[in-house]
C-alpha positions in Angstrom: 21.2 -25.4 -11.0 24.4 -27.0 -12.7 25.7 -27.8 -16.1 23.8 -30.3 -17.8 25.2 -32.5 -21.2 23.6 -31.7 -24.2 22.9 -34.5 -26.8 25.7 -33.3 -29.0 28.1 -33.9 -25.7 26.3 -37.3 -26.3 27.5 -37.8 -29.6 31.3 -36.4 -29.4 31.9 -39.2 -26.1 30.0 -42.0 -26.7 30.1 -42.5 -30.1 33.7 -42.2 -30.1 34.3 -44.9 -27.6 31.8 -47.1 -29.7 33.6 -46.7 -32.8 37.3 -47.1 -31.0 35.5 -50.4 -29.6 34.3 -51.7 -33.0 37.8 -51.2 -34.2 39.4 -53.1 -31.9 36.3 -55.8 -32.4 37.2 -55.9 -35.8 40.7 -55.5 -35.8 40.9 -52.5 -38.4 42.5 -49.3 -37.4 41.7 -47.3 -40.0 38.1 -46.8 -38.4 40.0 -44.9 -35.7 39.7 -42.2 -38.1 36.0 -42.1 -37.8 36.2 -41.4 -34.5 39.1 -38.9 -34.1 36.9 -36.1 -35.4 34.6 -36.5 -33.0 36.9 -36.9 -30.3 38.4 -33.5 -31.0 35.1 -32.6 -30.7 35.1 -32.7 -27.3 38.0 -30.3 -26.2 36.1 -27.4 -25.4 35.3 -29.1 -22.5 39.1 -28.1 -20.9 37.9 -24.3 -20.6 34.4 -25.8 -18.1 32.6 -22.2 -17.2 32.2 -21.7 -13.6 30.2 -24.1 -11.6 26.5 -22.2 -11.5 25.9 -19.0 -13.4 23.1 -17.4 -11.0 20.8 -14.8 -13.3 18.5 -12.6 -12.3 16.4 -10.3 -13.8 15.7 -6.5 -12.3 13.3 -3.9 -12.9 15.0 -0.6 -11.5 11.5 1.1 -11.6 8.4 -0.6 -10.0 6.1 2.1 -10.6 5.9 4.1 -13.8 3.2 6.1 -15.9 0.8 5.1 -18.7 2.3 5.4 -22.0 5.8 5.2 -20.3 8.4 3.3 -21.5 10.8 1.2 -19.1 13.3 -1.6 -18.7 14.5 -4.8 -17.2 18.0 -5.6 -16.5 19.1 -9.8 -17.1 22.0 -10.0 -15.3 24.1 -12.9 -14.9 26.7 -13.3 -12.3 29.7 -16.1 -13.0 29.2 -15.9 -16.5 32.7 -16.6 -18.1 32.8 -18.9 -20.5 29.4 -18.8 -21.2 28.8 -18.5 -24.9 25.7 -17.7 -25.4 22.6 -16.5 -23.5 18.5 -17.1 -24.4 16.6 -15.4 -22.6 12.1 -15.8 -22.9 10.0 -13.5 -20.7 5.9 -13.7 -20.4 4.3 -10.6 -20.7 0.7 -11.5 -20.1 -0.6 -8.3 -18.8 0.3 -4.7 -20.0 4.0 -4.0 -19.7 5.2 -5.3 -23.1 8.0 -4.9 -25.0 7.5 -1.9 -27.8 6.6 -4.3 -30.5 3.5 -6.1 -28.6 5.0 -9.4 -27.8 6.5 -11.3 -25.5 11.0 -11.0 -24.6 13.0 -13.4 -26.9 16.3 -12.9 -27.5 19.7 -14.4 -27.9 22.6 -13.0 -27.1 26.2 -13.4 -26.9 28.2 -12.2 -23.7 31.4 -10.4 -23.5 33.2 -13.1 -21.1 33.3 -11.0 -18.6 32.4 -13.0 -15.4 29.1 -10.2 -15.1 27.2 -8.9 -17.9 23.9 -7.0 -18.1 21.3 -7.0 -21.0 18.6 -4.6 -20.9 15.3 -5.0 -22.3 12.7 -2.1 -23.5 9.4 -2.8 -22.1 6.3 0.1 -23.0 3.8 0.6 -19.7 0.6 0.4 -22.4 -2.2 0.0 -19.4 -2.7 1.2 -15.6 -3.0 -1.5 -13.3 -0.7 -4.3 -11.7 1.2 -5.9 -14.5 3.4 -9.1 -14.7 6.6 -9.5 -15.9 7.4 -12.5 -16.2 7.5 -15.8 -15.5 10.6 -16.3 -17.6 13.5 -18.8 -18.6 17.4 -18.4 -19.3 19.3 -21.1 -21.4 23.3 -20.9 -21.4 25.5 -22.5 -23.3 29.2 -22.9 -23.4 32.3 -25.7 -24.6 30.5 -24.9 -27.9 26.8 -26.2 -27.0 27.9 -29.4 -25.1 26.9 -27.8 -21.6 23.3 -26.1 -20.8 21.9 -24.9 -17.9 18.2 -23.9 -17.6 17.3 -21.5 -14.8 13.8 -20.0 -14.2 13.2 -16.7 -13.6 10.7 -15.6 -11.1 7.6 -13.2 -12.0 8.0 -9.6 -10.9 5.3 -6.7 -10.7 4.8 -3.5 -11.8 2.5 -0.9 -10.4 1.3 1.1 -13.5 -0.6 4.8 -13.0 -3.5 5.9 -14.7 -1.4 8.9 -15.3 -0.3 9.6 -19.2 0.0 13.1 -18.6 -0.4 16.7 -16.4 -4.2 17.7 -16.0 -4.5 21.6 -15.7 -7.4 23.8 -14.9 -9.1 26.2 -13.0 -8.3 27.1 -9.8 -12.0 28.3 -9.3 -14.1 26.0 -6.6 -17.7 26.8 -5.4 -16.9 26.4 -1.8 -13.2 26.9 -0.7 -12.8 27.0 2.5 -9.9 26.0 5.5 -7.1 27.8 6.4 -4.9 27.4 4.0 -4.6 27.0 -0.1 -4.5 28.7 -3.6 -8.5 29.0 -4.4 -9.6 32.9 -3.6 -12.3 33.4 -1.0 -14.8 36.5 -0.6 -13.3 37.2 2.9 -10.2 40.4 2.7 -7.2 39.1 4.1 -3.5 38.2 3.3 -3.8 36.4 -0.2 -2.2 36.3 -3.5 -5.3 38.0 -5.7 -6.0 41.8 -5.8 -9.8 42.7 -5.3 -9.7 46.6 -4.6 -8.2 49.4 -2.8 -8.7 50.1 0.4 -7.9 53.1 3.3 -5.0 52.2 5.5 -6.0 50.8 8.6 -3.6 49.6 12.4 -1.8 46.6 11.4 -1.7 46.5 7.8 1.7 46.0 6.3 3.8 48.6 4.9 4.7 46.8 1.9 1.3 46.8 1.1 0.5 50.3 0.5 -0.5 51.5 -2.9 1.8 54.6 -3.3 -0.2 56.1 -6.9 -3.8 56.3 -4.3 -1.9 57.2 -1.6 0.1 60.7 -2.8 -2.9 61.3 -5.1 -5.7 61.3 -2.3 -3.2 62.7 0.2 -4.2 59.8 2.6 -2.7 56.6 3.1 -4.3 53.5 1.0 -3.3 50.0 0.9 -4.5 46.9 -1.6 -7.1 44.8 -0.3 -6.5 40.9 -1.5 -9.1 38.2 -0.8 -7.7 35.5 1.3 -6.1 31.7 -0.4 -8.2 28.9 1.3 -8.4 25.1 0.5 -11.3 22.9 -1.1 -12.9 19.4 -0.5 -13.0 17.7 -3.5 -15.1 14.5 -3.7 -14.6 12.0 -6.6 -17.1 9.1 -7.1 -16.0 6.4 -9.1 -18.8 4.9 -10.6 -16.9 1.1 -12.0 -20.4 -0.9 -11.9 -20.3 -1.2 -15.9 -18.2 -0.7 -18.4 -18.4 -0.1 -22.2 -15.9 -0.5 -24.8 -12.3 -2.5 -25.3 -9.1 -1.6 -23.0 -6.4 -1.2 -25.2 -3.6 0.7 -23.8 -3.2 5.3 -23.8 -2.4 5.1 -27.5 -5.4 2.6 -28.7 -9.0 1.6 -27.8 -10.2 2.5 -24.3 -13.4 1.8 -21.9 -15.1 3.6 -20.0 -13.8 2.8 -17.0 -10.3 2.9 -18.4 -11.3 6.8 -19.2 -12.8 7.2 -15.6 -9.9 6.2 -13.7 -7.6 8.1 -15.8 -9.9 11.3 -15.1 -10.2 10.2 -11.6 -6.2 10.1 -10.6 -5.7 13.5 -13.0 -8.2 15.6 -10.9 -6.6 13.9 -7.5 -3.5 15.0 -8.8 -3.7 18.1 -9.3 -6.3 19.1 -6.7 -4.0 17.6 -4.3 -1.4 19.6 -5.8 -3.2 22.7 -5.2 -3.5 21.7 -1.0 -6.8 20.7 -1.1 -8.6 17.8 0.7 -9.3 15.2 -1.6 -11.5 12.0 -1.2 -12.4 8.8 -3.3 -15.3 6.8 -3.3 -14.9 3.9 -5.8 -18.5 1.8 -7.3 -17.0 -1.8 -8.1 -18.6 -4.7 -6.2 -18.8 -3.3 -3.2 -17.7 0.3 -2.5 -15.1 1.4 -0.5 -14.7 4.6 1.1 -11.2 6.7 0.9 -11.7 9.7 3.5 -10.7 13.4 2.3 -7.1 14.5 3.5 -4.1 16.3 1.4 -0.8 15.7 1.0 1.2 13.7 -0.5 0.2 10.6 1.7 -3.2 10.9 0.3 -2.0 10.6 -3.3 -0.4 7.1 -2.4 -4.1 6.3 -0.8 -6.1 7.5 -4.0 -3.6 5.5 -6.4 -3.7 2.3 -4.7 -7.6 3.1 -4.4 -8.1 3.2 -8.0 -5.1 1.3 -9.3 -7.6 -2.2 -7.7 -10.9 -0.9 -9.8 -12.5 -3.0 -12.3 -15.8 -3.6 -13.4 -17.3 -6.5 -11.8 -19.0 -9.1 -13.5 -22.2 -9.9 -11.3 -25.7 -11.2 -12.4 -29.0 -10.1 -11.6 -30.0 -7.0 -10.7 -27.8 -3.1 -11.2 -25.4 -3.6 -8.1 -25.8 -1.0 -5.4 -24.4 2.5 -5.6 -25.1 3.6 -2.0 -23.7 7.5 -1.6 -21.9 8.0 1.8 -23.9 9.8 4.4 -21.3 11.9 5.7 -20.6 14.0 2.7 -19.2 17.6 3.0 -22.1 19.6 2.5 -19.4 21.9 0.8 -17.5 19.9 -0.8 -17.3 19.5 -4.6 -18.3 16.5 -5.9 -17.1 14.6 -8.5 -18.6 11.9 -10.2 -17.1 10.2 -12.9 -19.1 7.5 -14.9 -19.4 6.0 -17.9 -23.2 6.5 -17.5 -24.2 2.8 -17.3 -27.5 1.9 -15.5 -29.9 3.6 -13.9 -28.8 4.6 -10.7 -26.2 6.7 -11.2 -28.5 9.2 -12.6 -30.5 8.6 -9.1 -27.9 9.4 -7.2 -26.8 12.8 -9.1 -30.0 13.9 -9.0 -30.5 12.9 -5.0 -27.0 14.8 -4.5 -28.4 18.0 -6.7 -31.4 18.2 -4.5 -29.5 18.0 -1.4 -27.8 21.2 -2.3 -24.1 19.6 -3.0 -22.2 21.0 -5.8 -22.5 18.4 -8.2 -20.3 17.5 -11.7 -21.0 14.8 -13.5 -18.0 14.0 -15.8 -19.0 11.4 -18.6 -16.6 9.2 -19.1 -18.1 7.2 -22.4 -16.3 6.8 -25.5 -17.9 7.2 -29.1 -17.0 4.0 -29.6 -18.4 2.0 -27.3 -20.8 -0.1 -28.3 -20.2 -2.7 -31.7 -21.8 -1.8 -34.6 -21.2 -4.5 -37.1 -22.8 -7.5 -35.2 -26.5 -9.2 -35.1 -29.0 -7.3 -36.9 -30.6 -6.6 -33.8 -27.5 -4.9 -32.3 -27.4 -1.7 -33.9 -30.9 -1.0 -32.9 -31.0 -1.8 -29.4 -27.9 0.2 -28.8 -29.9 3.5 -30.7 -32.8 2.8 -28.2 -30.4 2.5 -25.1 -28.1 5.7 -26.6 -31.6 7.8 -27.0 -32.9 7.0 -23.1 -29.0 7.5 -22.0 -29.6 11.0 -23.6 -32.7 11.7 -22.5 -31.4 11.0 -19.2 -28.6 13.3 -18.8 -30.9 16.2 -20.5 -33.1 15.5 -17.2 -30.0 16.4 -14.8 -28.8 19.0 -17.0 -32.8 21.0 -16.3 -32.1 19.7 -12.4 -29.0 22.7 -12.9 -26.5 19.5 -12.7 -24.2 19.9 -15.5 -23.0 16.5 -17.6 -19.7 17.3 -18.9 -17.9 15.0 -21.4 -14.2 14.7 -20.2 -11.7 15.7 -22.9 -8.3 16.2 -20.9 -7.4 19.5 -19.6 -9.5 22.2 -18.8 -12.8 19.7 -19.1 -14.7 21.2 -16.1 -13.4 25.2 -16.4 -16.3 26.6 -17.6 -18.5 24.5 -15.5 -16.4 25.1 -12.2 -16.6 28.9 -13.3 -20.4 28.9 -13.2 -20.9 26.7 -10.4 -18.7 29.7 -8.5 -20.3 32.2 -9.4 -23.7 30.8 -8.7 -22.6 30.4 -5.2 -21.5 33.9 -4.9 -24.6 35.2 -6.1 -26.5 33.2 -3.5 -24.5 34.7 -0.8 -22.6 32.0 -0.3 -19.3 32.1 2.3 -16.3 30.2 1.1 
């Protein structure tokens, strides 16, 4: 792209020349003083700004965090002698600028031959957001040159993450080599379980000094070996409920399920334990249990593609996998929509998994102020939702309403020590 001549460029040449020719037409000088001002007009154009300003605009970060705020850098290379800079930027999806709408701005360079603007953005929603298409108009010779240059659209990989989940480190079923969950088995560990009598190849370091001088007979503490956990999460995205509207406004249900989805990845991944996703949306699609950081990459791009699809007919399918970890910990996250996800908790429940169902709804949901007919059909379908999840709860499966940290403790406490009473190893 190159200068181009605006219409007051237009003005200060040709009319000029018009006026200096009707003059001379008409034999009067004196209009020559029409056209000197204009003239003069046009003597910005001795300081021309360099052939093709290039600008660009940058977003040092790519991926950020719900409720995060960010920035894109204009930058314009060649820029002296420009005077002024407008800048417009689309925002269409949910990187926006603090204020909710879309980048406009004018500003004025320094006439330095580079300059840099920067411009607040606010990640409001996970998912892949636009920013972008744009346009940059500059001026210089005092708005008698323009030049118009498009900028291209970039992307931003938001993550359902707005903040640390914490909470108990108790699992049913740890098990592995490795890990921070405590197991019934004695063995080199981090948690003290009782006292034992020395024995060949225990570890000096571990002897307990107050038994030892007070039985006259060597003693040692007895810890419980650290293992690791399968965790299974299974994102049901069939149907949603309520309006997406960014961390700090309105959200759906499956705006809440995803968010409760990547915070339990997180930090059972953080912990060294297997972790696996199995997202409902369309068709579903099967993520395969592994740790490490490598699997958090997996999980995020698994969930950061989830939305509810919009199919008609009958409930879409929510076929579990077959080759579940019989001691794994399962996970399913749901807005509690249809029927079948209360099938398949129940189907898991009998097959002797370890089953949470985290309910993902939120209290407002459903419109209230519509056809008269509204608020009563939503009652009806609230009552049989409620009378459903009272049928898993007498199944032993607990429904727990997710509420940020520490929304499964008490339930992951029980669950534990169920299994130990039942002789179960981990």
């Amino acid at each position: 792209m190159s200068w181009q001549p605006t219409a007051a460029l237009m003005r200060v040449t040709v009319l000029p020349a018009a006026i200096a020719l009707l003059a001379v037409l008409a034999r009067r000088p004196e209009i020559l003083l029409l056209a000197a001002p204009l003239a003069l007009s046009a003597v910005p154009l001795a300081r021309r700004p360099a052939p093709q300003p290039l600008a660009e605009l940058v977003l040092p970060e790519r991926t950020v965090n719900e409720d995060a705020q960010t920035r894109a850098v204009l930058t314009i290379a060649g820029a002296a002698g420009v005077q002024t800079v407008v800048h417009t930027l689309a925002t269409p999806d949910w990187v926006r600028p603090p204020d909710g709408s879309r980048v406009e701005v004018v500003l004025r360079p320094d006439g330095s031959d580079r300059v840099a603007f920067r411009l607040s953005l606010s990640a409001r929603r996970w998912g892949y957001s636009a920013v972008g298409p744009g346009t940059v108009t500059l001026s210089a010779c005092a708005g008698l040159l323009r030049l118009d240059q498009d900028i291209a659209e970039s992307r931003v990989r938001v993550l359902p993450i707005s903040a640390r989940y914490s909470g108990t480190q108790v699992l049913p079923h740890a098990r592995g080599a490795v890990g921070l969950h405590r197991s019934t088995r004695t063995g080199d560990g981090s948690e003290l379980i009782g006292i034992r009598r020395f024995a060949p190849g225990d570890r000096i370091r571990r002897i307990n000094w107050r038994t030892s001088l007070r039985s006259n007979e060597l003693h040692v503490n007895a810890t419980a070996t650290d293992r690791d956990a399968v965790v299974q999460i299974l994102l049901d995205a069939r149907y949603d409920a309520g309006v997406s509207g960014g961390v700090g406004g309105q959200a759906s249900g499956i705006d809440r399920a995803v968010r409760a989805s990547a915070a339990m990845a997180a930090f059972y991944l953080g912990l060294g334990d297997r972790v696996g996703l199995v997202t409902y949306a369309g068709q579903a699609r099967v993520l395969s249990a592994r740790a490490g950081r490598g699997q958090w990459e997996r999980v995020i791009a698994g969930l950061l593609e989830t939305s509810a699809p919009r199919l008609p007919g009958a409930e879409p399918a929510m076929n579990i996998p077959p080759n579940l970890d019989p001691r794994a910990l399962i996970l399913l996250v749901s807005p509690l929509v249809g029927r079948l996800v209360f099938t398949q908790a129940a189907a898991l429940a009998r097959g002797g998994h370890s089953v949470v169902v985290v309910d993902t709804l939120p209290d407002e949901a459903l419109p209230t102020n519509a056809e008269p007919w509204t608020a009563p059909v939503n009652e009806l379908w609230r009552l049989e939702r409620a009378i459903r999840i009272r049928q898993l709860t007498e199944l032993g499966l607990p429904v727990v309403p997710w509420q940020g940290n520490g929304s499964l403790d008490a339930v992951l406490r029980d669950l534990a020590r169920a299994a130990t009473r039942a002789g179960v190893r981990r």
